[in-house]
C-alpha positions as CSV (number, residue, x, y, z in Angstrom):
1,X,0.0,0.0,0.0
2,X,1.4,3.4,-0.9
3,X,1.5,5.5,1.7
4,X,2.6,9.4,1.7
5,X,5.3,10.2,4.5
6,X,2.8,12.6,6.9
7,X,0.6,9.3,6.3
8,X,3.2,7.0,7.7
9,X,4.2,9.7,10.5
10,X,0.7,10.0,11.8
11,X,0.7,6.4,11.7
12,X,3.8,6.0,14.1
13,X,2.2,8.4,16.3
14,X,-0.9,6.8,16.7
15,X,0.9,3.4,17.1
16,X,-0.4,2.0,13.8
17,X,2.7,-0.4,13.4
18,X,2.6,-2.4,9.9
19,X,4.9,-5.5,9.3
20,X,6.6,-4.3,6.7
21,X,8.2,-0.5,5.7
22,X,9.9,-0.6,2.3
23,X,11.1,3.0,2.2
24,X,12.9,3.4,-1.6
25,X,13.7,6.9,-3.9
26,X,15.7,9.4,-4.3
27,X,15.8,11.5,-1.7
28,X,17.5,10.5,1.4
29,X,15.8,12.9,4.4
30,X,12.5,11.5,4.1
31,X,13.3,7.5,4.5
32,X,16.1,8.6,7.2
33,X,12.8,10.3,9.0
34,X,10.8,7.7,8.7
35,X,13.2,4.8,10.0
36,X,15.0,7.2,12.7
37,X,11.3,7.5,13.8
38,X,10.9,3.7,14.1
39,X,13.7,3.1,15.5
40,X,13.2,5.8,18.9
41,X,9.7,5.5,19.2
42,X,8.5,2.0,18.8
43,X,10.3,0.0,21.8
44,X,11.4,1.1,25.4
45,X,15.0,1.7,26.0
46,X,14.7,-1.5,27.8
47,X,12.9,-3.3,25.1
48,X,15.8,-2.1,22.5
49,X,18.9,-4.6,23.8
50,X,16.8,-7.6,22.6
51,X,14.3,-6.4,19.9
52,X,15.5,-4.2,17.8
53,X,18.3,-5.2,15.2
54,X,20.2,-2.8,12.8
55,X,21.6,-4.4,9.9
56,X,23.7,-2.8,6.6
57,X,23.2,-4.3,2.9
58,X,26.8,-4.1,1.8
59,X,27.3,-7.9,2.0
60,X,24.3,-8.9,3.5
61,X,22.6,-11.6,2.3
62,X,18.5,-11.6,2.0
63,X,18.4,-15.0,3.5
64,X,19.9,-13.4,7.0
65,X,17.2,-10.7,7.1
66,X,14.5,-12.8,6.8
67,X,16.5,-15.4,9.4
68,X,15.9,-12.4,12.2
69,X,12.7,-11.0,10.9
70,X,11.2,-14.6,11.4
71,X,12.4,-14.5,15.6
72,X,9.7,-13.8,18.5
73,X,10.4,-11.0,20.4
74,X,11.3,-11.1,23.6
75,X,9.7,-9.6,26.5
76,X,8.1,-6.9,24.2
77,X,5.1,-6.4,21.5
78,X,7.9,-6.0,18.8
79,X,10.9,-6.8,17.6
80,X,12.2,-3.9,15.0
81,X,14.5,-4.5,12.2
82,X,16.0,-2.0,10.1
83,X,17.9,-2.6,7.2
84,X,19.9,0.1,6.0
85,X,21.6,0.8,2.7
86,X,19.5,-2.0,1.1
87,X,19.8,-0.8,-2.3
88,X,23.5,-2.4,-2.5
89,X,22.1,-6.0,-1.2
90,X,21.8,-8.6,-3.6
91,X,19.1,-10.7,-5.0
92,X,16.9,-8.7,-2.6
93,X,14.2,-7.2,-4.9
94,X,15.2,-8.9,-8.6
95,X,16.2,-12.2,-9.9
96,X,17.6,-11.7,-13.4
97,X,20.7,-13.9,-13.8
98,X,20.8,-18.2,-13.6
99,X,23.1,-17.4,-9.8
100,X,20.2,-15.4,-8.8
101,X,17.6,-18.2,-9.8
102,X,19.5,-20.9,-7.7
103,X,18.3,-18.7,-4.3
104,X,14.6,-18.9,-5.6
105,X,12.2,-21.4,-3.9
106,X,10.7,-24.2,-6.6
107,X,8.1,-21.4,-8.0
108,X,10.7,-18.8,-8.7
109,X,10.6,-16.3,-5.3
110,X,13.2,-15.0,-3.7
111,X,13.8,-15.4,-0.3
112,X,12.5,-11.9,0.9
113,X,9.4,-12.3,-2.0
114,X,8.5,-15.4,0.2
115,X,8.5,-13.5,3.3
116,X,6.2,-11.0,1.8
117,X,3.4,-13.3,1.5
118,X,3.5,-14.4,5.4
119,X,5.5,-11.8,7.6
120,X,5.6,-12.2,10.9
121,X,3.0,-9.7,12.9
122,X,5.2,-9.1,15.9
123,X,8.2,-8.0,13.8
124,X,8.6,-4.6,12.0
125,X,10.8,-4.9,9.0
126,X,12.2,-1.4,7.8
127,X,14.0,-1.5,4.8
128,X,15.5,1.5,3.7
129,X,16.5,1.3,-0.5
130,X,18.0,4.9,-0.9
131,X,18.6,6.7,-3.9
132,X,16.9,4.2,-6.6
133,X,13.2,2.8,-6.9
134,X,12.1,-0.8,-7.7
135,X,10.4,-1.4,-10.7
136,X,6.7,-1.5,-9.9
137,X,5.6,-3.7,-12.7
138,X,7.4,-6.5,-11.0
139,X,5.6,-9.4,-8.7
140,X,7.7,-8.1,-6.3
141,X,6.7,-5.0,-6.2
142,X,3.0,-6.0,-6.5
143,X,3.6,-7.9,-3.5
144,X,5.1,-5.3,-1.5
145,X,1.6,-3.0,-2.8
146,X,-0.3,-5.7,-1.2
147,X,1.1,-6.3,2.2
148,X,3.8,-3.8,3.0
149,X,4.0,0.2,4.1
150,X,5.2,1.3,0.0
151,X,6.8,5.0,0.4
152,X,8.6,6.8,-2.3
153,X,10.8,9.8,-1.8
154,X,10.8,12.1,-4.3
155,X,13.1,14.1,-4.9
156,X,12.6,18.1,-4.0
157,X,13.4,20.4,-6.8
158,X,15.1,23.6,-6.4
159,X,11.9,25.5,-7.7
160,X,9.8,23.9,-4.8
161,X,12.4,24.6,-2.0
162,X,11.6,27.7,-0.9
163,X,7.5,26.4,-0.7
164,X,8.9,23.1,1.1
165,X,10.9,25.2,3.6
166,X,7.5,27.6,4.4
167,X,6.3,24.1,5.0
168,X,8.8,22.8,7.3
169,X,8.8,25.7,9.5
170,X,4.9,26.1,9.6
171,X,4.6,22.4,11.2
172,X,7.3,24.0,14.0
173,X,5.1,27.0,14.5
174,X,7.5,29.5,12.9
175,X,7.1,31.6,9.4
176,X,9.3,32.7,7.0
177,X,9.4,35.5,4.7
178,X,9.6,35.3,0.5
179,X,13.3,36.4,0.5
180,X,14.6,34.4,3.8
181,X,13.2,31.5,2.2
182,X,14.6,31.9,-1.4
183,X,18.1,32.9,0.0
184,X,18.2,29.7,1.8
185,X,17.4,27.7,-1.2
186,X,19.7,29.2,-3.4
187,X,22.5,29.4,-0.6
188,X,22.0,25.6,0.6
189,X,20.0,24.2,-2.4
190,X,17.9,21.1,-2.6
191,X,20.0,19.1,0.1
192,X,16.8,18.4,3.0
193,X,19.0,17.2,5.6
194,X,21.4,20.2,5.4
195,X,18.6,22.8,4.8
196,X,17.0,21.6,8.0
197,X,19.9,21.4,10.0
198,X,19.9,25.2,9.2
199,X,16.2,25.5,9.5
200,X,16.4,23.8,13.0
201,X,19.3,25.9,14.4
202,X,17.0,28.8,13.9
203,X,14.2,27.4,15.1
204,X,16.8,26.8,18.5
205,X,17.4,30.5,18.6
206,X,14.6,32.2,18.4
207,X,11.0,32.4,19.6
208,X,7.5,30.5,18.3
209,X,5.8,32.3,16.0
210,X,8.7,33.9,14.8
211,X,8.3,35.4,10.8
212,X,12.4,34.5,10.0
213,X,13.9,37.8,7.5
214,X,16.9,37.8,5.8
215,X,18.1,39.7,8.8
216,X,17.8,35.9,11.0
217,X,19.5,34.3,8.4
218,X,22.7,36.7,8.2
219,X,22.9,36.4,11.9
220,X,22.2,32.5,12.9
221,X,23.3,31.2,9.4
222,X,26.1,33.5,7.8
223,X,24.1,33.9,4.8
224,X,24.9,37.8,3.7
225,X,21.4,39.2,3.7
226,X,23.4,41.6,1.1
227,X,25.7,39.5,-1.2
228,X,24.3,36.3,-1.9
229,X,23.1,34.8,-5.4
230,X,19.8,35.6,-4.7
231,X,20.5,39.2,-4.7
232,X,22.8,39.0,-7.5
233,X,19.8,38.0,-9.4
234,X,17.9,41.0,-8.4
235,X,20.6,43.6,-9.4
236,X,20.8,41.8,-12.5
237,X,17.4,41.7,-13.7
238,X,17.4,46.0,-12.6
239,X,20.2,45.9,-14.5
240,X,21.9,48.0,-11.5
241,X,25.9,47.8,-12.6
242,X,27.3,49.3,-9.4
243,X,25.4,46.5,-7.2
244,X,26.2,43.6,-9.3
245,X,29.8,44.4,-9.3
246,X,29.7,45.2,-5.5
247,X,27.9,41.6,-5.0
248,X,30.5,39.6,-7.5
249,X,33.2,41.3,-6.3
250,X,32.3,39.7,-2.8
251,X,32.1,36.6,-3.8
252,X,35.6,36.6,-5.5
253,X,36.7,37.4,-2.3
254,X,34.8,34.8,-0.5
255,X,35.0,32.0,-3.0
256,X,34.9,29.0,-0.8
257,X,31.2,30.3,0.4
258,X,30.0,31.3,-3.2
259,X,32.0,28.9,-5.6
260,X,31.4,29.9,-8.9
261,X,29.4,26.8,-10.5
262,X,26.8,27.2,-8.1
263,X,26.4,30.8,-9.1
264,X,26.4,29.4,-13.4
265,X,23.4,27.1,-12.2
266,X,21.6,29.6,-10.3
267,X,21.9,32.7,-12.8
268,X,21.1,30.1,-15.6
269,X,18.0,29.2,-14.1
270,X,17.1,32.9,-13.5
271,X,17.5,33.7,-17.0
272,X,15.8,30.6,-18.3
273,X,12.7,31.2,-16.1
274,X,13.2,35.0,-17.2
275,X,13.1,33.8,-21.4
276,X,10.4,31.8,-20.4
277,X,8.6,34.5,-19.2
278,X,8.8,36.5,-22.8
279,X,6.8,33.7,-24.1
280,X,3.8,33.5,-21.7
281,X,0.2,35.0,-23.1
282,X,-1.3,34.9,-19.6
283,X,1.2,36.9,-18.2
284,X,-1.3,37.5,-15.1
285,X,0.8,37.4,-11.2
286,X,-0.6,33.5,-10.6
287,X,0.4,32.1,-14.5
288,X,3.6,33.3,-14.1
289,X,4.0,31.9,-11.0
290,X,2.7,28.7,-11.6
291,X,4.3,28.3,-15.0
292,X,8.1,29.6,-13.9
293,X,7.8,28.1,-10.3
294,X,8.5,31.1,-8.2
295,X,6.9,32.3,-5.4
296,X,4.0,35.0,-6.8
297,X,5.7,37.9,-4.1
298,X,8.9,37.7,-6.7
299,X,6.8,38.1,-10.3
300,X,6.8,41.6,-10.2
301,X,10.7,41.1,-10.6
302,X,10.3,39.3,-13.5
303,X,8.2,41.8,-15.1
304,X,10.4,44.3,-14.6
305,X,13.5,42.3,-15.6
306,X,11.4,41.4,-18.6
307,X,11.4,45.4,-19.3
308,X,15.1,45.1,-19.1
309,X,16.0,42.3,-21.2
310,X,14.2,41.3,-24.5
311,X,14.7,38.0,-25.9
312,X,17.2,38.4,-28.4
313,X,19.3,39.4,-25.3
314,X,18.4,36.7,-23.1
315,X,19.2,34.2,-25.7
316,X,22.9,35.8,-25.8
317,X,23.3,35.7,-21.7
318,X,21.9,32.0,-22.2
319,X,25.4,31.2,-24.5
320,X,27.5,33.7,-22.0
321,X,26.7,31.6,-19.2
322,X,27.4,28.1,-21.0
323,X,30.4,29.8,-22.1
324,X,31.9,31.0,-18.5
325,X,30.5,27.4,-17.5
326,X,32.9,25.7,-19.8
327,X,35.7,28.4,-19.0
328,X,35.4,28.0,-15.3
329,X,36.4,24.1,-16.0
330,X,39.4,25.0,-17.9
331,X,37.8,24.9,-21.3
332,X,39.5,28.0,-22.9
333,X,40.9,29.1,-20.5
334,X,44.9,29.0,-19.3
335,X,45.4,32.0,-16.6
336,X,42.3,33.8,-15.7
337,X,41.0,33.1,-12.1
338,X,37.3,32.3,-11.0
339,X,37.6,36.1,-9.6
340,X,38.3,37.5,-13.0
341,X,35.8,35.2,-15.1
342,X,32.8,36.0,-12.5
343,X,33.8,39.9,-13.6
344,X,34.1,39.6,-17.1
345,X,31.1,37.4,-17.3
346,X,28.9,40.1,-15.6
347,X,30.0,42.5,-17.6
348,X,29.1,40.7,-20.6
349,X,25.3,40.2,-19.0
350,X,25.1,44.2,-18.5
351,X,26.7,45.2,-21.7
């Protein structure tokens, strides 16, 4: 059964406990959640030094996780199992070669396919397959639909960062304001765990029902509420040549804390979204929006950055920035430092 992840969490909470968790996908901060969650919540601390077993898939073979998932617990409800890094185990999920067939039973299952059809109700089998998803048109996965807690983490994209981190922050009981939550994403980008590590330190410092500003951010994270890429953008699409300089001149100063292929990606995106903008009919404040991905507070930027650059232009800054891409990795380029490309590449934007 395919379950979302504030299903599975309200779940836990309630203790709703299900046999089997097969936690799979690309992104890493919701199945670490999800099984970290499991494994403080479900037993007592006393309950732990018998019942609950942590085991990693490099070398691990299927047959040994379904050895411990088929044990009684002991003095407790539960015994908890959580398999970790099962994306590198074997055999567990597919049987494609004749060495893989030889561990199937006499109908052609593998052992944790078998287990599927009859797990054990006292034990709670977490098995965390990180980074990749299973093919759903297999039996296996048809199984695991059946009789197992199915989650998939998608992966958050950089243009639904700053709405996920509004999010985050809401369930704590804090807000955030358009800018505090784009300079965030643009600073830290699409990395969950190391966006709410941040998130959580400000949360730490400051009260409940707190609206976090740029101002927060400078002082808790060390994100200049001044010269940061987000800002860069914004003098950019003015079109103001004495702040842009000011702002790339600071980061060729700073470069380990703005390295230049993060700033590539981000002004490329910018001036994508803003070519894309040219294009729209419906260039009403919730279209553009919805159509570029931006928060609707930072559309009247757009419009006027659409004053500022028409799209022969944009097209040109489109090649500049694929050019200083290249450059910045050596293509072209024997002597000049990141510094002095970063320069010459604004210049090139404004002029």
């Amino acid at each position: 059964m395919a379950f979302t992840f504030e299903e599975i969490i309200g779940n836990l909470q309630k203790k709703i406990y299900h046999p089997i968790y097969f936690l799979m996908g690309e992104e890493s901060y919701f199945i670490d959640k999800i099984s970290d969650y499991i494994t403080e919540h479900v037993l007592t601390e006393a309950e732990k030094g018998f019942n609950q077993t942590i085991l990693y898939g490099k070398d691990l073979e299927p047959s040994t996780i379904i050895g411990h998932a088929r044990r009684f617990p002991m003095m407790a409800n539960y015994q908890v199992i959580i398999v970790r890094e099962a994306q590198n185990i074997k055999d567990l999920v597919t049987k494609e070669t004749k060495a893989k067939k030889e561990k199937a039973d006499e109908k052609g299952k593998l052992p944790f396919e078998q287990y599927l059809e009859n797990p054990l109700k006292s034990t709670i089998l977490v098995i965390c397959y990180k980074y990749k998803t299973i093919d759903k048109r297999t039996n296996i996965a048809k199984q695991l639909d059946k009789t197992a807690v199915l989650f998939e983490s998608k992966k958050i994209y950089d243009n639904q960062l700053p709405a996920w981190i509004s999010s985050y922050l809401k369930s704590q009981h804090y807000t955030i304001s358009p800018q505090a939550a784009a300079m965030i994403a643009e600073y830290l980008g699409a990395d969950l765990s190391k966006v709410t590590n941040e998130l959580d330190k400000l949360i730490i410092s400051l009260p409940a029902g707190t609206q976090i500003t740029p101002e927060h951010i400078e002082k808790n994270i060390g994100i200049s509420k001044e010269f940061n890429v987000f800002e860069l953008q914004n003098a950019l699409g003015e079109r103001d040549l004495l702040r842009a300089n000011r702002i790339i001149n600071y980061f060729g100063a700073n470069p380990s804390s703005n390295p230049f292929p993060v700033i590539i990606s981000s002004l490329f995106s910018y001036f994508s979204k803003l070519l894309n903008y040219h294009f729209l009919e419906d260039k009403s404040q919730n279209n553009v929006a919805s159509v570029l991905g931006v928060h609707p507070f930072f559309v009247k930027s757009y419009v006027l950055a659409g004053k500022n650059y028409n799209i022969k232009k944009l097209v040109e800054i489109v090649a500049i920035l694929r050019e200083y891409d290249m450059k910045s990795k050596g293509w072209d380029n024997v002597s000049a430092t990141a510094s002095d490309l970063q320069r010459e590449m604004i210049y090139r934007i404004l002029h």
